[in-house]
N, C-alpha and C positions, 0 to 999 in steps of 0.2 A: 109696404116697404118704406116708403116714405115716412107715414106718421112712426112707424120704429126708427128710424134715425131720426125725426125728429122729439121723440121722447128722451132716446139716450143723451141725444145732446142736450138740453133742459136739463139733467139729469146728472149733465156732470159738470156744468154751470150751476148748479146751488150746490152740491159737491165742493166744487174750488170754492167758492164762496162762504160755505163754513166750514172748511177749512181752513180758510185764511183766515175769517174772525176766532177760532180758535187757537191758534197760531199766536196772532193777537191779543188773546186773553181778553179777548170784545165780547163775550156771548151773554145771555140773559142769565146765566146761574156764576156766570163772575161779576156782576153788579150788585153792589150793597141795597138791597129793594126787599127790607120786609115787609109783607102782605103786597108787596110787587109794585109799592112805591119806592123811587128811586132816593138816596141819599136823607132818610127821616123825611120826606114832603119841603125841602129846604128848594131854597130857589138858588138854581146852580147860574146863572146871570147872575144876580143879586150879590154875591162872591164878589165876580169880579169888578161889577158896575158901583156899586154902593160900599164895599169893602167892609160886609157883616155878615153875618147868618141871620135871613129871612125865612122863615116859614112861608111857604107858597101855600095855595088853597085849590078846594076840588074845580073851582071856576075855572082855571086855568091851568089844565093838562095837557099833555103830547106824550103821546104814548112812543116809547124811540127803546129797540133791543131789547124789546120785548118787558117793558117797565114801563109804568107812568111814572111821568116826571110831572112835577106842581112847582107854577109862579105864582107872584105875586099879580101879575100883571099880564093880559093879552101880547104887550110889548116884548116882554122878557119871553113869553113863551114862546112868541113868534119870529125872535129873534134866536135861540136855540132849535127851532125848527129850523131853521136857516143852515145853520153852522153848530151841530149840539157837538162836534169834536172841539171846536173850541172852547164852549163851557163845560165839559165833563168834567167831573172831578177826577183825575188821577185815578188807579189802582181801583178802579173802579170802583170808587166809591169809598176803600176800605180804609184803613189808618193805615198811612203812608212807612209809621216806624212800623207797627206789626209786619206787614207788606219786606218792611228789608232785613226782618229776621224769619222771615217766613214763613208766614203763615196771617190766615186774613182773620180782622176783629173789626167790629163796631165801629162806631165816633163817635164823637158828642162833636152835633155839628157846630158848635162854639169854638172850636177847635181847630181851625185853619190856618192857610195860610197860601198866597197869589203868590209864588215863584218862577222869573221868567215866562209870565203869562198862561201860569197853569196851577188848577185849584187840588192841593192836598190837603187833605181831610188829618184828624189825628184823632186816639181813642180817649182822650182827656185834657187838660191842661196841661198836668202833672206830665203825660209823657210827651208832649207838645214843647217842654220845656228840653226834654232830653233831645228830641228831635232837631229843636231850634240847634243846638251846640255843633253839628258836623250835617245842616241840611244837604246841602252838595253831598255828601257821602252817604248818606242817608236814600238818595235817593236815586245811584248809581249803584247801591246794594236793591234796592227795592227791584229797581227796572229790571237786572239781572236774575231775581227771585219771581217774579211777576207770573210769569209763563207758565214754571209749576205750582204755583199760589193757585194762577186761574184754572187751567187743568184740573186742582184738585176741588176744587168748589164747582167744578161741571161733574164730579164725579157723583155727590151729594146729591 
């Protein structure tokens, strides 16, 4: 009797739990991770810290939401170990404009940009520039679209 309540309970403790990260649009199939690296191998520290796009290396991973993520550096990795909510990229990953018209695409991770202390990624330069023109608006449509963006990329 025992271990059966203790099962159910377990049970509906990782239950609540992704369900809230789906909720969230946090899960591993709403992160931009092809071959299940996260953000093209870019080092999402590197964004913030050095204000470029860094290519990270196999040396330095941390596997987080079911992705590897690659730094440049033990430091960088081990400092998004730490706190990787504070270096993720936005929309997980995806291009911040695609994101606030709904629906998720690629980046060229050249393409960024640190708003209010948070990394959004874009599909190009070209729409990086569109982007740039109503960022704020841009990314209170995104936030608003996010939820079914991620839902439908958990569906895939």
């Amino acid at each position: 009797m025992i271990r059966l309540a203790y099962r159910i309970s377990v049970l509906i403790v990782v239950l609540g739990i992704a369900g809230a990260m789906t909720l969230r649009g946090q899960t591993p199939g709403s992160i931009n991770a092809a071959n299940g690296v996260a953000i093209q191998g870019y080092d999402a520290v590197a964004y913030h810290e050095q204000q470029q796009a860094v290519k990270g290396t196999r040396a330095f991973t941390h596997g987080w939401r079911g992705v590897t993520w690659q730094f440049v550096s033990a430091d960088n990795r081990d400092r998004f170990a730490r706190s990787p909510e504070q270096f993720m990229p936005q929309f997980g990953g995806f291009c911040a404009y695609g994101v606030s018209r709904g629906y998720a695409v690629d980046i060229d991770p050249q393409a960024f940009a640190i708003v209010d202390g948070k990394l959004y990624l874009n599909y190009s330069k070209r729409v990086q520039a569109t982007w740039n023109q109503d960022r704020a608006g841009y990314i209170e449509k995104a936030r608003g679209n996010w939820p079914k963006v991620a839902a439908d990329l958990e569906k895939k």
